[in-house]
C-alpha positions as CSV (number, residue, x, y, z in Angstrom):
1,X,-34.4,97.1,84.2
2,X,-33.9,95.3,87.9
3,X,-35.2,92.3,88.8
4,X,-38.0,92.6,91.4
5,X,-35.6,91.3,93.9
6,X,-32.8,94.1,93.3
7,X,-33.2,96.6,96.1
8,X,-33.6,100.1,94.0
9,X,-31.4,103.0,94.2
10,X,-31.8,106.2,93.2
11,X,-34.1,109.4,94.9
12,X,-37.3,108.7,93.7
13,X,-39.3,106.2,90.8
14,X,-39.8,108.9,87.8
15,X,-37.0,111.7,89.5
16,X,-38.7,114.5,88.0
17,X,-38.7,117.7,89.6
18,X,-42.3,117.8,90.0
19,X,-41.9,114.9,91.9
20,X,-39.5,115.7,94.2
21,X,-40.6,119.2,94.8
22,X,-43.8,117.1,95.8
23,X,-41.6,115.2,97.9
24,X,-40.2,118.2,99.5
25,X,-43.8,119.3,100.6
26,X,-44.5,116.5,102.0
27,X,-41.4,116.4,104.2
28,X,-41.9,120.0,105.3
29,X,-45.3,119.9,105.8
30,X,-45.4,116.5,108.7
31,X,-45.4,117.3,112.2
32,X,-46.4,113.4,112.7
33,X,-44.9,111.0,110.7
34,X,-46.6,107.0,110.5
35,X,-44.3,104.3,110.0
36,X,-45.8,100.8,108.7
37,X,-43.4,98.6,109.9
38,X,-42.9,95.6,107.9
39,X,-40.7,97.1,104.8
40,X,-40.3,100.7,105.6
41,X,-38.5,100.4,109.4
42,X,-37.4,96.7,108.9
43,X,-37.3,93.2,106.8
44,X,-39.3,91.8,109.4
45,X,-38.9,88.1,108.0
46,X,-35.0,88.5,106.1
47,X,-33.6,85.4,107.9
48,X,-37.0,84.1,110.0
49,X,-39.1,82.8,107.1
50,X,-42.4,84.2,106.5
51,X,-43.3,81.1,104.4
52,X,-41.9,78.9,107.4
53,X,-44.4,80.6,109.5
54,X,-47.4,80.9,107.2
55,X,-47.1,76.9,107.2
56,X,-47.0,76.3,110.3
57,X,-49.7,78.2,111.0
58,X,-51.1,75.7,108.5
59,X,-50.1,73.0,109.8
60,X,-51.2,73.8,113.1
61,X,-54.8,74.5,111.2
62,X,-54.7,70.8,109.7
63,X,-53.5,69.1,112.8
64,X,-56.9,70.0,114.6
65,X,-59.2,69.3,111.4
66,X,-60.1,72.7,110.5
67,X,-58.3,72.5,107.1
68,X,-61.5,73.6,105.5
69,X,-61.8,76.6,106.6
70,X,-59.0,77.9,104.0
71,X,-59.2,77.6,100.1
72,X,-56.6,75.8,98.3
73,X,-55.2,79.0,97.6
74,X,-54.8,79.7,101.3
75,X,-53.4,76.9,102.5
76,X,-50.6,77.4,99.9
77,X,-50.2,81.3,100.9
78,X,-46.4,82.4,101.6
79,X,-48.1,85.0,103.6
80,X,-48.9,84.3,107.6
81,X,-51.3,87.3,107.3
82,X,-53.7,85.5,104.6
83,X,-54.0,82.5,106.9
84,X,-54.7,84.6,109.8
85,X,-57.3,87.1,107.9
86,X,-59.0,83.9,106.3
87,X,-59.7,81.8,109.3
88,X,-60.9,85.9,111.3
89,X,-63.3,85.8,108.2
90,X,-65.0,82.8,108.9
91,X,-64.4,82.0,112.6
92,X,-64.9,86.0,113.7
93,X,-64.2,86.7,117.8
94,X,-63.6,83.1,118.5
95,X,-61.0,81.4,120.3
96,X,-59.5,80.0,117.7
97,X,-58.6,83.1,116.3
98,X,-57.0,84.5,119.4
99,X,-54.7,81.7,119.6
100,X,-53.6,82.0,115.8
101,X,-52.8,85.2,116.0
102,X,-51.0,84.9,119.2
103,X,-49.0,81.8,117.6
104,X,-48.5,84.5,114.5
105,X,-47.3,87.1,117.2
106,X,-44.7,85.0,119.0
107,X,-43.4,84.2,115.6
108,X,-43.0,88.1,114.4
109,X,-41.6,88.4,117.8
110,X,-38.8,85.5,116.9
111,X,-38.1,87.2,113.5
112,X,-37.2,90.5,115.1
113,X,-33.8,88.7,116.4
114,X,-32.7,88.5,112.6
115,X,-35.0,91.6,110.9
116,X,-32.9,93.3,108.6
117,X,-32.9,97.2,108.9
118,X,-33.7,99.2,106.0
119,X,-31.2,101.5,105.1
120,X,-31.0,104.8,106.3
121,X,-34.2,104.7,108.5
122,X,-33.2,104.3,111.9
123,X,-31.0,108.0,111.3
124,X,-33.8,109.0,109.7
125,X,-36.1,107.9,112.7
126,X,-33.8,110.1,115.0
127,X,-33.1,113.1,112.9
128,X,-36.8,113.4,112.2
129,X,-37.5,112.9,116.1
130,X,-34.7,115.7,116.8
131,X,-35.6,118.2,114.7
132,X,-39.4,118.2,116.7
133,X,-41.4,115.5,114.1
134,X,-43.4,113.1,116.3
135,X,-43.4,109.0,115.1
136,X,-45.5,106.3,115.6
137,X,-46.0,102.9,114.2
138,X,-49.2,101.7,112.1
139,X,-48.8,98.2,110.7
140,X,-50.4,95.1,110.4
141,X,-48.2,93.3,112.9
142,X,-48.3,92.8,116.4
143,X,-47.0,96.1,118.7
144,X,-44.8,93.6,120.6
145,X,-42.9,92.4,117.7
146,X,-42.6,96.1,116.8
147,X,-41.4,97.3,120.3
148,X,-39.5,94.2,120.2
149,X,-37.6,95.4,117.5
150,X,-37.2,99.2,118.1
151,X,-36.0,98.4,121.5
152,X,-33.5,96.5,119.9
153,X,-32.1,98.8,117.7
154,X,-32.0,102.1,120.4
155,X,-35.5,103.6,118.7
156,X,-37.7,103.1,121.3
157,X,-37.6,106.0,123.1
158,X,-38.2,107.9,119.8
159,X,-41.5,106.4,119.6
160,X,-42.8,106.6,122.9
161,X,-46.3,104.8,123.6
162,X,-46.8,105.1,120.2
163,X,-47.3,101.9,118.7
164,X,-50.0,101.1,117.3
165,X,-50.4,97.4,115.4
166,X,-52.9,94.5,115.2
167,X,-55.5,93.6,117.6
168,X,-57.3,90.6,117.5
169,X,-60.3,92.3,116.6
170,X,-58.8,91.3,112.6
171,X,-61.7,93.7,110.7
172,X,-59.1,96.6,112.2
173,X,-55.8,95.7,109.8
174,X,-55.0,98.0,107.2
175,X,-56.8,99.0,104.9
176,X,-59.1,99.8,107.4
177,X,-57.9,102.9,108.9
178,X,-58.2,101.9,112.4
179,X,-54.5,101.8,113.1
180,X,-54.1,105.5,111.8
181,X,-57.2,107.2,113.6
182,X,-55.9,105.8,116.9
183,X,-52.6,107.0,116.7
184,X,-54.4,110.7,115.5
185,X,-56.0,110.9,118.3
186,X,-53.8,109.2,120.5
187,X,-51.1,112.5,119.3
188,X,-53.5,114.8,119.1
189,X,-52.9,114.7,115.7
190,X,-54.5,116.7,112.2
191,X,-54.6,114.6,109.4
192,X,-53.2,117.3,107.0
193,X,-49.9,117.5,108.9
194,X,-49.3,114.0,109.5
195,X,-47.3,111.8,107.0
196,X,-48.1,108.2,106.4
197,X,-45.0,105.8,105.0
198,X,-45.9,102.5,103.4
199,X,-45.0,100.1,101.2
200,X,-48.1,98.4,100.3
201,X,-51.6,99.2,98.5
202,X,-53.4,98.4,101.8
203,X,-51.2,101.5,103.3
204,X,-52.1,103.9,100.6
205,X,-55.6,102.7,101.0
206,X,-55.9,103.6,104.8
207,X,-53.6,107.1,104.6
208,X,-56.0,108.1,102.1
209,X,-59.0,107.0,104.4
210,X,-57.7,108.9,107.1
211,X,-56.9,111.8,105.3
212,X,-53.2,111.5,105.7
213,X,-50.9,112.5,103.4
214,X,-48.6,109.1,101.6
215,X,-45.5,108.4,101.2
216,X,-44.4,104.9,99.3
217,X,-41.5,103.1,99.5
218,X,-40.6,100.5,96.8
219,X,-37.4,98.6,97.9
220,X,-38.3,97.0,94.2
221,X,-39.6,96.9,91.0
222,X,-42.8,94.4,91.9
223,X,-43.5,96.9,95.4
224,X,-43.0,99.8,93.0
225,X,-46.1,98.8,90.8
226,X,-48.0,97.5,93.0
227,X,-48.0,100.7,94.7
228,X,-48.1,102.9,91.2
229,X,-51.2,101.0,90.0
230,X,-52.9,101.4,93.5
231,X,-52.4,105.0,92.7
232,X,-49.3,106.2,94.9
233,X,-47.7,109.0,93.1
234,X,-44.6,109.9,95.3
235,X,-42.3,106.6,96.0
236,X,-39.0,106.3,97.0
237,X,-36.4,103.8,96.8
238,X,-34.2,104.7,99.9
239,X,-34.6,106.6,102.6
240,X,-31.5,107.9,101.9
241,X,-33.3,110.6,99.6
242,X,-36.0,111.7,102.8
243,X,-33.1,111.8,105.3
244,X,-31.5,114.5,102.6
245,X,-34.5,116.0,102.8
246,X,-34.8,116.3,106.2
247,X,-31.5,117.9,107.3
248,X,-31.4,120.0,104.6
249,X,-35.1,121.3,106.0
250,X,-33.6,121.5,109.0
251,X,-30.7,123.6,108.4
252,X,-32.8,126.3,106.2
């Protein structure tokens, strides 16, 4: 058994044919394909600490005495996105939350200088895009982190107008599907022929909102349980195995 920090290789968690014929079907049956960011494009935070961040934001909380308005827990969150959520929960359309989540965006901005690439998604991203399949981005994190990054890395163009991240209306993050339905409509979209790629519950948890067909990706053994026990039944460990998938579509 891997550690939870050991990247996973291999095509898919169980590699049964069931599975991967299941995986076939859902790589030939996407016209529109839904990227969450954070994990399946990039390691947003691999050399920009997310815990760095997440206290600062904390920090910045403390050094105005609002403190209170996260629980212990909170406060001690490795996660910029609980801080955020907790103080949009109890301070709803204020200012204050429009200037912590523009302090969180200028940070995932930052990060995208050092994001690490996951493997085998940015040919993916452009196979997939060549062969007529239409991307966008859903995530959690700001568009201009995520445009940020794609324009970085020669995707951009791929991907159009077609990103589609957090707002500060906060009640919109996954697992809401609010991300989703826009891009839908936005592309004109059916549900059924769209693919959704995640790597968290809350992603499962909107696709399946939105009627969208899922797709996990579990870079290791703590994402791959998580997503399991959320109720994901087709997870990969690389896009290696969909890019396989993908020419080999393509070439039938």
């Amino acid at each position: 058994m891997t550690s939870e920090t050991t990247t996973r290789t291999g095509p898919v968690t169980t590699g049964t044919e069931s599975e991967l014929d299941d995986l076939r079907e859902l790589v030939k049956g996407a016209r529109v394909v839904l990227w969450d960011f954070d994990g399946p494009v990039c390691r947003l935070f691999a050399g920009h600490s997310a815990e760095r961040v997440a206290g600062d934001l904390v920090s910045w909380l403390e050094g105005r005495d609002l403190r209170d308005l996260l629980t212990e827990d909170e406060r001690g969150s490795l996660d910029p996105q609980v801080v955020l959520r907790a103080v949009g929960r109890r301070k709803p359309d204020s200012d204050l939350v429009a200037e912590l989540e523009e302090r969180l965006t200028q940070e995932e901005v930052r990060a995208t200088a050092s994001a690490m690439p996951t493997p085998y998604t940015d040919p993916l991203i452009r196979t997939w895009t060549a062969v007529g399949v239409r991307p966008a981005v859903t995530t959690n994190n700001s568009p201009r982190a995520v445009r940020a990054y794609l324009t970085g890395r020669g995707l951009a163009p791929c991907f159009g107008p077609h990103l589609y991240g957090r707002t500060r209306e906060l009640g919109h993050l996954k697992p809401d599907p609010h991300c989703i339905n826009r891009a839908l409509n936005a592309m004109a979209a059916a549900p059924e022929t769209s693919l959704m790629i995640g790597d968290s519950p809350s992603d499962l948890f909107a696709a399946r909102s939105a009627g969208v067909p899922f797709l996990g990706y579990a870079r290791n053994e703590r994402k791959d349980r998580l997503l399991r026990n959320a109720g994901a039944t087709v997870i990969v460990y690389s896009m290696e195995t969909v890019l396989r998938l993908v020419r080999a579509e393509a070439q039938a």
